[in-house]
C-alpha positions as CSV (number, residue, x, y, z in Angstrom):
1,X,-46.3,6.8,10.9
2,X,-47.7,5.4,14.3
3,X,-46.6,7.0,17.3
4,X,-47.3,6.3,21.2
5,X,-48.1,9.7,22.9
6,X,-48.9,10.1,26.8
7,X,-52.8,9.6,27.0
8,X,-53.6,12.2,29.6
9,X,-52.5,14.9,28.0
10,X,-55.2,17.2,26.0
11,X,-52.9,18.4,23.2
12,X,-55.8,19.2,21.5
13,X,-56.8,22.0,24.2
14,X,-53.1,23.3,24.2
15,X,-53.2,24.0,20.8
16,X,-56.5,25.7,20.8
17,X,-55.1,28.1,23.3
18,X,-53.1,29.5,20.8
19,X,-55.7,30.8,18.7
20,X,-54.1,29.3,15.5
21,X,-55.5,29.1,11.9
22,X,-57.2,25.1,11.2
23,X,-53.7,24.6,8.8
24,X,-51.6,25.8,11.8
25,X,-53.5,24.1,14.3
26,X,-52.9,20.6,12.7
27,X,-49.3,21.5,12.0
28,X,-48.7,22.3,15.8
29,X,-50.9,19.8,17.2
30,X,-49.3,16.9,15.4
31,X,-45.9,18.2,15.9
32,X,-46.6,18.7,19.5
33,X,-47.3,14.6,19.4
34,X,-44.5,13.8,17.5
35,X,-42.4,15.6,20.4
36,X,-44.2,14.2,23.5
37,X,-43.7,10.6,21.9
38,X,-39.8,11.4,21.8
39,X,-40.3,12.4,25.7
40,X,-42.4,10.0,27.0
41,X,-42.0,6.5,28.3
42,X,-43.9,3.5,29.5
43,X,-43.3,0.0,30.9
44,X,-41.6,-1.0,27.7
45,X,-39.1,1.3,27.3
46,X,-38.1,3.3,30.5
47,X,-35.4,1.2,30.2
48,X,-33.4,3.2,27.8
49,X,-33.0,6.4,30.0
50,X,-32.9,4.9,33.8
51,X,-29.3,5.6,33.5
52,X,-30.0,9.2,32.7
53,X,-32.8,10.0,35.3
54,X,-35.2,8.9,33.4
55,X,-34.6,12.0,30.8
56,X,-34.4,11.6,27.6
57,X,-31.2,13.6,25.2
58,X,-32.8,15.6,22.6
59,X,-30.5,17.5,20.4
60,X,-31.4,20.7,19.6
61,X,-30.0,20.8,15.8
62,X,-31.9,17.6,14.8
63,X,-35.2,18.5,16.6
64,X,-35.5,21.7,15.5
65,X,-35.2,20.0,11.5
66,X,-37.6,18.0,11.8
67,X,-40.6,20.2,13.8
68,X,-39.0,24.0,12.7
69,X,-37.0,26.3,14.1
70,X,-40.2,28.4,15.1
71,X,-42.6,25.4,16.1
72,X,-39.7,24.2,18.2
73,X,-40.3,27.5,20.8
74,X,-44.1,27.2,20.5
75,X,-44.7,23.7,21.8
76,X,-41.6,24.1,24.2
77,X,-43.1,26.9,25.7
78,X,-46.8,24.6,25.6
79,X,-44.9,22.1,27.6
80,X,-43.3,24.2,30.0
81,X,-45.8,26.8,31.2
82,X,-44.9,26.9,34.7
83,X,-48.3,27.3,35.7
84,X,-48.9,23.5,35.0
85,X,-45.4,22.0,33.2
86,X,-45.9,19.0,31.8
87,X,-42.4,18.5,30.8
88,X,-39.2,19.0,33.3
89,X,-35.2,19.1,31.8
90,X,-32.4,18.3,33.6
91,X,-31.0,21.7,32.6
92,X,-27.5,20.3,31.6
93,X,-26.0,20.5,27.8
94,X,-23.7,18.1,26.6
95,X,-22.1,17.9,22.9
96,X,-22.8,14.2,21.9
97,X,-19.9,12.4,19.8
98,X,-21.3,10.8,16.5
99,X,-21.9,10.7,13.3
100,X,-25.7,10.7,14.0
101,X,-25.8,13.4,16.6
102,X,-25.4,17.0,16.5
103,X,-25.6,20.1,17.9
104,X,-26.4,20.5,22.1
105,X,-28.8,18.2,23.5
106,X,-31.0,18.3,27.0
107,X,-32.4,16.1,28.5
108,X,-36.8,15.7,29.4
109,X,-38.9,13.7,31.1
110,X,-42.5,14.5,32.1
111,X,-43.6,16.1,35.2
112,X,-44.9,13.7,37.8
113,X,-48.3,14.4,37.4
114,X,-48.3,13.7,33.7
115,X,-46.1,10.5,34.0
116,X,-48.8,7.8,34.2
117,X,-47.7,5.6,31.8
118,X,-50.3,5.3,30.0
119,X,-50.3,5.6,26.1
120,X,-52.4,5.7,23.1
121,X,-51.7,5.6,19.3
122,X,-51.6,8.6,16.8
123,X,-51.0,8.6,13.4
124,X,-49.0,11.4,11.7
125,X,-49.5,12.8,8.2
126,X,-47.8,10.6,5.6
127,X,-45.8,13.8,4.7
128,X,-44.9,14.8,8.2
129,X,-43.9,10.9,9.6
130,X,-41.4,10.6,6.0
131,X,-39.7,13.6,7.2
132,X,-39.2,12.2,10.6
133,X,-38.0,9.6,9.1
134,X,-35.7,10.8,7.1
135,X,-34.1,12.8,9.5
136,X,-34.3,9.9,12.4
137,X,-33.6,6.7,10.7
138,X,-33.2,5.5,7.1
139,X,-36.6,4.4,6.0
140,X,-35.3,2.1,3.5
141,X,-33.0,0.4,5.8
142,X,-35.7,0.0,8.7
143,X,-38.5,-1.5,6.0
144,X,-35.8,-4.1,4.7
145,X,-35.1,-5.1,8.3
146,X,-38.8,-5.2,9.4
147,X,-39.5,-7.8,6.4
148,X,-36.4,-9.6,6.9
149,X,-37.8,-10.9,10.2
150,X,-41.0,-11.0,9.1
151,X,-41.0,-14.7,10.1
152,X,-40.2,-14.0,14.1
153,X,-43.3,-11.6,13.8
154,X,-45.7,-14.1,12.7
155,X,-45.1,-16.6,15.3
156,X,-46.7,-14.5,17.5
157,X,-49.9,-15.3,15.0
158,X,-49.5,-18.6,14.5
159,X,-48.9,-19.6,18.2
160,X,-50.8,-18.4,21.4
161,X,-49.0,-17.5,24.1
162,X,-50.5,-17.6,27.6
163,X,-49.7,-17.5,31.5
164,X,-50.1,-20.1,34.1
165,X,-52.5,-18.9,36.8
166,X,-50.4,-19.5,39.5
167,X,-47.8,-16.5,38.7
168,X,-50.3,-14.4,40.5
169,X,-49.9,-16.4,44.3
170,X,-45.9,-16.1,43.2
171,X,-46.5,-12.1,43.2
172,X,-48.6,-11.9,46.4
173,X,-45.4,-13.6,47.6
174,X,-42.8,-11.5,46.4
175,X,-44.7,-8.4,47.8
176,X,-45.4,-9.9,50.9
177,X,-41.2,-10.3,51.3
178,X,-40.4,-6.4,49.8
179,X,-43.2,-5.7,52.2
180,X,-41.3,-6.8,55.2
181,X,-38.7,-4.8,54.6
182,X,-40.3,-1.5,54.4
183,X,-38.7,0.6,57.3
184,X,-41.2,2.1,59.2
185,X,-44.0,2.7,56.3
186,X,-41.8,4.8,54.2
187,X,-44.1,6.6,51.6
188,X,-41.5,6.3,48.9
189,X,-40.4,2.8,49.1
190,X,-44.1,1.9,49.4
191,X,-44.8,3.6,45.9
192,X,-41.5,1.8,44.4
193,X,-43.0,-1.3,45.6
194,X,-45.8,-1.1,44.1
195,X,-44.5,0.6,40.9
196,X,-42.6,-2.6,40.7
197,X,-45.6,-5.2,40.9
198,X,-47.7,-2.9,38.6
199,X,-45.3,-3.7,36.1
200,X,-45.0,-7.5,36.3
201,X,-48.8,-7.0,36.0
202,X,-48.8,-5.1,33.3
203,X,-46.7,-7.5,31.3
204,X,-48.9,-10.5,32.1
205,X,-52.2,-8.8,31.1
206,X,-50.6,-7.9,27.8
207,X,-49.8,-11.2,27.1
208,X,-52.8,-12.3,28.4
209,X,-54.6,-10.1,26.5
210,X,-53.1,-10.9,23.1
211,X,-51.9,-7.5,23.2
212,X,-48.8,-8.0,22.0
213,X,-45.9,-5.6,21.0
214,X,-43.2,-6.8,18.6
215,X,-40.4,-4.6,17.1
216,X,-37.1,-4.8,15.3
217,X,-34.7,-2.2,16.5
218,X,-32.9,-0.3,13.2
219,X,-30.0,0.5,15.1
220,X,-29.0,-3.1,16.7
221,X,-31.2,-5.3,14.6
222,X,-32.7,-6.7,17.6
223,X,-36.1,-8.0,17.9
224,X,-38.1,-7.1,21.2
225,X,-41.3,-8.1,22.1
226,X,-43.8,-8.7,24.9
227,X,-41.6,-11.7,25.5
228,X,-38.4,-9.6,25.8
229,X,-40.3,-7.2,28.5
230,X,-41.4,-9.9,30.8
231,X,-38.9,-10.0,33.5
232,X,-36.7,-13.1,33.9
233,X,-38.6,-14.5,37.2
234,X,-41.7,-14.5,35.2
235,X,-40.9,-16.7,32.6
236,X,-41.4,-20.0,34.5
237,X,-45.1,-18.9,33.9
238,X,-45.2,-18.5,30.6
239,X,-47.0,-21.1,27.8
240,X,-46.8,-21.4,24.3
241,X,-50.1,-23.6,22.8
242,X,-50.2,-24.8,26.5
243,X,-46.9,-26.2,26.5
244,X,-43.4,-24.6,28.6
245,X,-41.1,-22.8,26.5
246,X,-37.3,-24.2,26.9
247,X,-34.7,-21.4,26.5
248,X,-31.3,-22.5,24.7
249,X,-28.5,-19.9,25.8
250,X,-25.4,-19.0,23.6
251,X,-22.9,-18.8,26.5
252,X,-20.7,-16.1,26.8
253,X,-22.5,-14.6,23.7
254,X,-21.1,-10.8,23.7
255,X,-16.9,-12.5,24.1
256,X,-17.9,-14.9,21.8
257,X,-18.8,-12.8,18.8
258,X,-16.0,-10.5,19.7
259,X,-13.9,-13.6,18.5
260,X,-15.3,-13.9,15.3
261,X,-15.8,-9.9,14.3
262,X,-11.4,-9.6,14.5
263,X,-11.0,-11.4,11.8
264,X,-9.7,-10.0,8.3
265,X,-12.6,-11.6,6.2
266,X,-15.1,-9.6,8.2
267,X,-14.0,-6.0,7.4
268,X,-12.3,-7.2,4.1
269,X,-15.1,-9.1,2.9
270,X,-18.3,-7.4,0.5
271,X,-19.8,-10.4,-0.7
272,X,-23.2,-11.2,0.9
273,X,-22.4,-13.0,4.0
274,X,-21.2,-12.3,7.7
275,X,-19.6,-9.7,7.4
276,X,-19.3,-6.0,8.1
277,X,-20.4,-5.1,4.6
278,X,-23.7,-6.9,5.0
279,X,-24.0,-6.8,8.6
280,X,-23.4,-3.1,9.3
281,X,-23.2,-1.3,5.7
282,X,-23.4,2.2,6.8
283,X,-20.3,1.4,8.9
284,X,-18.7,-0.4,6.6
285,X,-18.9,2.5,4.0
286,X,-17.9,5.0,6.7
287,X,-14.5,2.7,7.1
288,X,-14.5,2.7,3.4
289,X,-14.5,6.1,3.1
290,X,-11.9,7.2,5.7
291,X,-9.1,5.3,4.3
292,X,-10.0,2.5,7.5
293,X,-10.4,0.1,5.2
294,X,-9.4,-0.5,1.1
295,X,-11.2,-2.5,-1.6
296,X,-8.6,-4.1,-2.8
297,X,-8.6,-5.8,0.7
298,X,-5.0,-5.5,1.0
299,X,-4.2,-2.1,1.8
300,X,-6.0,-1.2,4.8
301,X,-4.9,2.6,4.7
302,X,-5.0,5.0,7.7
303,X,-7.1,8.0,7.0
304,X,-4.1,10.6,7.3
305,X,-3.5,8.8,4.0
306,X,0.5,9.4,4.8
307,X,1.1,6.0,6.7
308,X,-0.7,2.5,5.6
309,X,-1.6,-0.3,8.0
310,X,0.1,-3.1,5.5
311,X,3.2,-0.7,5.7
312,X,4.0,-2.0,9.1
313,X,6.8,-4.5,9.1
314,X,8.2,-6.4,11.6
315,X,11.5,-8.6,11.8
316,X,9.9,-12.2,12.4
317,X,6.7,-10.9,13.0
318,X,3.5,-13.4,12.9
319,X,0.3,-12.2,11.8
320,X,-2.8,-14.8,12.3
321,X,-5.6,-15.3,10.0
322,X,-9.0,-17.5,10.2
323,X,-10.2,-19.3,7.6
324,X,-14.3,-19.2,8.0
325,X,-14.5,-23.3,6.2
326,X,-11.4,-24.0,8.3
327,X,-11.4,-26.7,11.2
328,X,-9.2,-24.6,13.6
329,X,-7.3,-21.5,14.2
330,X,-4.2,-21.4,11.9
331,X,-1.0,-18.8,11.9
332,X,1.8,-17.7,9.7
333,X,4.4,-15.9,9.1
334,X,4.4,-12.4,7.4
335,X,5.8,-9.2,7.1
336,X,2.8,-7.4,6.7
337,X,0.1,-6.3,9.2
338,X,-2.1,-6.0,6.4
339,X,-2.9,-9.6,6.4
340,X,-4.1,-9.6,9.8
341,X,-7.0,-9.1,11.1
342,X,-8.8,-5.6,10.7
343,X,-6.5,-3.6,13.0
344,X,-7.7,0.1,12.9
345,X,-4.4,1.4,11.5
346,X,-2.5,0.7,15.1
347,X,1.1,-1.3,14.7
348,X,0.4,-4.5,17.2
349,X,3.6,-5.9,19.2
350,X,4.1,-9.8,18.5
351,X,2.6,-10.7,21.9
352,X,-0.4,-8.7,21.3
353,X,-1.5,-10.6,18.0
354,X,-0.6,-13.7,19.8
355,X,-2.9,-12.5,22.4
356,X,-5.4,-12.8,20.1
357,X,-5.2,-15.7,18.4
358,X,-5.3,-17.0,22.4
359,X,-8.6,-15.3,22.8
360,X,-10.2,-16.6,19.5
361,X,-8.9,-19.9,21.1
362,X,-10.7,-19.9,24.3
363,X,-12.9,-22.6,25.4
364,X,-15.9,-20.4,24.7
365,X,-18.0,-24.2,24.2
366,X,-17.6,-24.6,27.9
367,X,-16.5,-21.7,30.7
368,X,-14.7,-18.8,28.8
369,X,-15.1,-16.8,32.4
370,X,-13.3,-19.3,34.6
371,X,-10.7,-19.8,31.6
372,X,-10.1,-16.0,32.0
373,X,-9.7,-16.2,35.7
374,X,-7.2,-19.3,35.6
375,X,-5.3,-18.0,33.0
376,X,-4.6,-14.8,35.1
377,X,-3.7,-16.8,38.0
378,X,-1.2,-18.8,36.2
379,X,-0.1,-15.6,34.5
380,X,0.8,-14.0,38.0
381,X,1.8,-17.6,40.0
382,X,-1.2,-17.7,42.2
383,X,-3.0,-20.8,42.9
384,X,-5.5,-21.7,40.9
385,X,-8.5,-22.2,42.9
386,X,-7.9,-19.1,45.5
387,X,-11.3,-17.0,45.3
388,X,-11.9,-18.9,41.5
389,X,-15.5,-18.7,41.9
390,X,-15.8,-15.4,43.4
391,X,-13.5,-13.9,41.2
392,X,-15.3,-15.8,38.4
393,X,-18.5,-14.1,39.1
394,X,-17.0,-10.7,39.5
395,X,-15.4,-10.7,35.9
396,X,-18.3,-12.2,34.5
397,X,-20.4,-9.1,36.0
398,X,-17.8,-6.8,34.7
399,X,-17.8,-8.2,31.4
400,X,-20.2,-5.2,29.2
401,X,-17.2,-2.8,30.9
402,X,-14.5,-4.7,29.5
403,X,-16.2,-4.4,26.0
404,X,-17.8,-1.3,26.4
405,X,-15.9,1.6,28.8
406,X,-14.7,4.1,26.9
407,X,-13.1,6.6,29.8
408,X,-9.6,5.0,30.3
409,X,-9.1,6.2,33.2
410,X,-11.4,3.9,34.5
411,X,-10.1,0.6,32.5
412,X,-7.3,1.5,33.8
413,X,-8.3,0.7,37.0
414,X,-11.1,-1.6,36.8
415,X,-9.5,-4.8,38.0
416,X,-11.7,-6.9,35.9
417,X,-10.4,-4.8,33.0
418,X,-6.7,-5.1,34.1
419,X,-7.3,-8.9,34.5
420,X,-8.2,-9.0,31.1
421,X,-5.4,-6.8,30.0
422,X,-3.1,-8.9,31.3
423,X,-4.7,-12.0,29.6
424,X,-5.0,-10.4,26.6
425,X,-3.3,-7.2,25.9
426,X,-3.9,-7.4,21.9
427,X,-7.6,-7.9,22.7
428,X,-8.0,-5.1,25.0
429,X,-6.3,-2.6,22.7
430,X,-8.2,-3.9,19.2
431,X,-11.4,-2.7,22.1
432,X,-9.8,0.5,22.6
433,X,-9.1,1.4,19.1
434,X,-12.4,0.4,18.2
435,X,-13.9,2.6,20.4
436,X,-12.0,5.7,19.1
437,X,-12.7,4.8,15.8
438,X,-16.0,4.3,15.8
439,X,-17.1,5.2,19.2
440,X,-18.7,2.6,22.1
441,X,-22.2,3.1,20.7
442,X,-21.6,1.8,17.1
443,X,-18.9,-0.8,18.6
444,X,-21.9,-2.0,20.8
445,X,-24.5,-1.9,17.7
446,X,-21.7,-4.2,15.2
447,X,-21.4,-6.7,18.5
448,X,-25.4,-6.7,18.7
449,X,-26.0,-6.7,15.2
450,X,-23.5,-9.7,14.6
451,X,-25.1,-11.5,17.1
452,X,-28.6,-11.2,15.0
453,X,-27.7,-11.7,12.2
454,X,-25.9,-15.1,13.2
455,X,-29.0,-16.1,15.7
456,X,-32.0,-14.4,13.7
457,X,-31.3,-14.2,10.0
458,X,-29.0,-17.7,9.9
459,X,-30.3,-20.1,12.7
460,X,-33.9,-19.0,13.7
461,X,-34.3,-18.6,9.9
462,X,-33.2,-21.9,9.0
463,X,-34.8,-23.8,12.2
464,X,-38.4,-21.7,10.7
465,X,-38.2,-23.5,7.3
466,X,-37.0,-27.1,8.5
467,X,-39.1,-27.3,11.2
468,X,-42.5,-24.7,10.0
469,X,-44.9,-25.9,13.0
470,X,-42.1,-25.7,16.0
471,X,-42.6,-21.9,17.7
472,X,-39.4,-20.1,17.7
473,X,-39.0,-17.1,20.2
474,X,-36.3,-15.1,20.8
475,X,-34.6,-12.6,24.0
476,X,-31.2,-11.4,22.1
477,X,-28.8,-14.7,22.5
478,X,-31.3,-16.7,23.7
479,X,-33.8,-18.4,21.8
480,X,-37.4,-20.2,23.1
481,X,-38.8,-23.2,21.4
482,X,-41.1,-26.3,23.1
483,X,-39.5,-29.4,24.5
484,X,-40.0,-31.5,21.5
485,X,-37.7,-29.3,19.3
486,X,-34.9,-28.7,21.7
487,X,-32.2,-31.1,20.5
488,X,-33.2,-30.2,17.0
489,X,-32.3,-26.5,17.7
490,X,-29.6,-27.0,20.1
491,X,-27.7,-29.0,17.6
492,X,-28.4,-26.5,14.7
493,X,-27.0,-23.8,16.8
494,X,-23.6,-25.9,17.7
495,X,-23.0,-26.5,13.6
496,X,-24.1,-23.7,12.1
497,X,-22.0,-21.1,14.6
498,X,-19.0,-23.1,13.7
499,X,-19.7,-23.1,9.7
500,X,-20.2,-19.8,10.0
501,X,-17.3,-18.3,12.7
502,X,-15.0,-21.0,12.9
503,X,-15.6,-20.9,16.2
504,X,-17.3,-23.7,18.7
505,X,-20.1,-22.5,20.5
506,X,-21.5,-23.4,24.1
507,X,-25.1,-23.6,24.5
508,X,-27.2,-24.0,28.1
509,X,-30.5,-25.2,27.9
510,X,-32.7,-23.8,31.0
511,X,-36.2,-25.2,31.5
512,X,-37.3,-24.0,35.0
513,X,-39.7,-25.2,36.9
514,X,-42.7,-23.1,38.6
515,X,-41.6,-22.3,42.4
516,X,-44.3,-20.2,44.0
517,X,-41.9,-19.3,47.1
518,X,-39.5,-16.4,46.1
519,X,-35.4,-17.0,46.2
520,X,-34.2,-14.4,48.7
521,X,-31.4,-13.5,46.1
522,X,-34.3,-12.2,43.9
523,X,-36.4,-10.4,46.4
524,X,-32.9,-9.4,47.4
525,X,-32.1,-8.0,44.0
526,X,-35.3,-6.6,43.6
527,X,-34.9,-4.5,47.2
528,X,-31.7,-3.5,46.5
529,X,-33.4,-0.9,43.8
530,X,-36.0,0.1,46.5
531,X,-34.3,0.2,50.2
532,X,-32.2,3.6,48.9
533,X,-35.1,5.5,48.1
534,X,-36.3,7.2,51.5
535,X,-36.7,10.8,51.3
536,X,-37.7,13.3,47.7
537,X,-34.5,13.7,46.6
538,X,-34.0,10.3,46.1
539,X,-37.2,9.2,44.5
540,X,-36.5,12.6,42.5
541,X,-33.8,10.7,40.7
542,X,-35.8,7.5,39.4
543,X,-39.2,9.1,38.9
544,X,-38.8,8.8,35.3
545,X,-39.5,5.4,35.8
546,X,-42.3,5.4,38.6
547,X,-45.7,5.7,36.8
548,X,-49.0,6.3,38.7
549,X,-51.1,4.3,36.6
550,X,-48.4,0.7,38.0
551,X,-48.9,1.9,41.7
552,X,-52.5,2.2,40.9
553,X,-52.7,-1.4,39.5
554,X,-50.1,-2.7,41.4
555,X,-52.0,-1.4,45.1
556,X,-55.1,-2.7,43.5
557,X,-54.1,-6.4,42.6
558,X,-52.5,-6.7,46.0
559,X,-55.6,-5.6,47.6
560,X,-57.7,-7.6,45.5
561,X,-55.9,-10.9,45.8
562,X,-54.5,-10.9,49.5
563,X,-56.6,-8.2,51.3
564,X,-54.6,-5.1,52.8
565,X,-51.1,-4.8,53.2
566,X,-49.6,-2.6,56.1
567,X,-49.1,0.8,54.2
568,X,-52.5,0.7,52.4
């Protein structure tokens, strides 16, 4: 097992301050890895714990199984020696909900003067990384996923991937704008500047460099790469054999699968196919197990195993269905919620299941956002272009909290939630019973997996073996291929998301072109994340993310390429 542990640290000298035997030693010294690689974080992931400070949860229960309850104290007490602390917590507790976590967790980060950013491989004994593994992920399910896009990883071999030249005038610029706006040479937003263009650096020598990552994520089935990491601005720049890469976007993707996961077949369903069974197994079986959902694919019994969903009746009820080979949306009429769509064992009012089948209708081939909007507005007599493209904009930003906010106090007054409540009630509450069930995490992981498995396994898989000398890329629901094979792909995508969902599709194909004078609305964005840190406290709370070795190489390029800058 390969691990990425921070490279200034001399775990080797910690150890030997212990005064160990050579078998206790090695034990403690890899374990002491292991742990630092769960703390630490670099350009490619400090993503996944800015919303935490830049700490990242441990629990207590789970880390303590995998290093020992009595290696646990020794390396903690390593990595907090307050002579020289390499690692800092947040000194709160919180008991996680899920199946996966347990126990009290904590958050840690490293100390500023060990947060560089810098890393460097170590392998751990085969015995010690299996029980990581066990204990972390399911091995099994993590190989089969790995080989299962074995194709997206080789195109990475059998393409080369490169950056125009130009990118680095376009940088100079941008930092000559953020620059500008420094008030009165403050320290802090000087190092967040040039945090932020030792970043974009960093990505473009990687590329450069052939030094590139690739990774399929066990949990959402996503696969990240170098190309995934390289922010959006960037992108213009980048080549593929010398050619521009043309992105085709699944619009609306998130809503858009949403439509096609509430659907009967795709709970009831274990043949191998898309559905939950093959899409999300451990899920699946979980539902299985707690009564959520029955084989006979009737009987969808609630887990009190006193009341069953198909026991729900209603006078003149209509419960909707999809038909995956069908042409459109069909209804009819029954008694039974049963043959509806999965419903988490909650009884549905008429309008809400109509709701539904209204939101499985939407016009997700061409604007599902402004359909939402003018839908509302009709809803509530207001006229229909009033604030349309601002309000537009606003739901569309709110969308991941429609899906994903789980504290109903706050949906319940988010207007861009209430909007969508009003729209469609049924679809709002099949979200809030989902995330009760199975909690906003796994509800996020079945949306991202479903998208995948419909992009990655179906049509990148597909689009590989008719077309084996065309590059295929991917970020999430957008996919990267040259200009010669864009109506090729584009019109793959269109039929084979219908086949499969029932469902049309809208696409947007974006080529852009190389503009070396920054948009104000991205240097805007860009300073919005800087102009509020001014003083410690506040460059206390994003630290996690600020690493000495990017304001290192991002002061050096900018003195390199454009001499000095006012705060050098």
């Amino acid at each position: 097992m390969i691990i990425q542990v921070p490279e200034i640290i001399d775990v080797n000298g910690l150890v030997m301050s212990l005064n160990l035997s050579p078998t206790q030693f090695i034990n403690i010294k890899n374990k002491t890895y292991y742990f630092l690689s769960c703390v630490a974080a670099d350009n490619d992931s400090y993503k996944l714990n800015t919303e935490n400070d830049g700490y990242r949860n441990l629990c207590t229960e789970l880390i303590k199984k995998i290093l020992g309850n009595r290696e646990y104290y020794i390396i903690l007490h390593l990595l907090t020696n307050p002579a020289d602390p390499i690692i800092e917590t947040d000194n709160s507790y919180y008991h996680p909900i899920g199946t996966r976590k347990k126990g009290y967790c904590k958050g840690y980060r490293l100390t500023e003067k060990y947060n560089t950013g810098k890393m460097v491989y170590k392998t751990l004994p085969e015995k010690f990384g299996l029980k990581v593994k066990k204990n972390t992920a399911d091995e099994k399910d993590e190989t089969e996923i790995t080989d299962r896009y074995q194709f997206l990883i080789e195109q990475f071999d059998k393409h080369k991937l490169s950056i125009e030249p130009v990118v680095y005038e376009y940088i100079n610029s941008f930092a000559t704008e953020l620059f500008t706006r420094v008030e009165d040479g403050n320290p802090y937003q000087l190092k967040m500047i040039y945090n932020h263009i030792g970043r974009w650096i960093y990505y473009l020598n990687r590329i450069e460099q052939n030094d590139i990552w690739k990774i399929v994520s066990p949990d959402n089935q996503r696969f990240n790469s170098s190309i995934t990491s390289l922010p959006k601005i960037l992108r213009p720049y980048l080549r593929c054999d010398n050619q521009q890469l043309v992105m085709i976007d699944v619009s609306s993707s998130q809503p858009y699968i949403l439509s096609s996961v509430m659907n009967n077949n795709f709970f009831a369903d274990n043949t191998n196919g898309y559905n939950l069974q093959t899409i999300y197994p451990k899920l699946y079986n979980e539902l299985l197990n707690n009564g959520y959902i029955s084989n006979d694919k009737i009987n969808y019994s609630c887990n009190n195993n006193i009341r069953y969903c198909s026991s729900f009746n209603y006078s003149n009820s209509i419960s909707y269905y999809y038909s995956n080979y069908s042409s459109s949306i069909s209804y009819y009429n029954n008694s039974s919620i049963g043959s509806y769509p999965f419903m988490w064992c909650e009884k549905y009012t008429e309008e809400e299941l109509k709701s539904i089948t209204r939101y499985q209708r939407s016009p997700f081939q061409s604007d599902y956002y402004t359909h939402v909007v003018k839908m509302y507005f009709k809803k509530n007599n207001q006229p229909t272009q009033e604030n349309l493209l601002e309000r537009r904009q606003q739901f569309k930003k709110s969308n991941m909290y429609v899906l994903f906010e789980d504290n109903y106090n706050h949906r319940n007054h988010n207007p861009n939630i209430q909007m969508f409540h009003e729209v469609f009630p049924g679809v709002d509450k099949w979200i809030e019973n989902a995330h009760r069930v199975i909690g906003k995490s796994r509800f996020a992981y079945l949306l991202q997996r479903t998208e995948s498995y419909l992009l990655l396994n179906v049509i990148c898989r597909e689009f590989n073996q008719q077309f084996p000398a065309a590059p295929i890329f991917t970020i999430h629901d957008g996919l990267y291929t040259t200009e010669q094979y864009v109506s090729d792909l584009t019109s793959l995508i269109l039929r084979r998301c219908r086949e499969i969902t029932g469902i049309n599709v809208g696409v947007k194909t974006k080529c852009d072109q190389i503009d070396l004078k920054p948009r104000m609305d991205d240097v805007d964005k860009v300073w919005d994340e800087i102009k509020g840190i001014t003083n410690e406290k506040t460059y206390h709370k994003v630290r996690g993310s600020v690493f000495s070795s990017n304001i290192e190489r991002g002061s050096d390029f900018l003195k390199k390429i454009s001499g000095r800058h006012k705060g050098y």
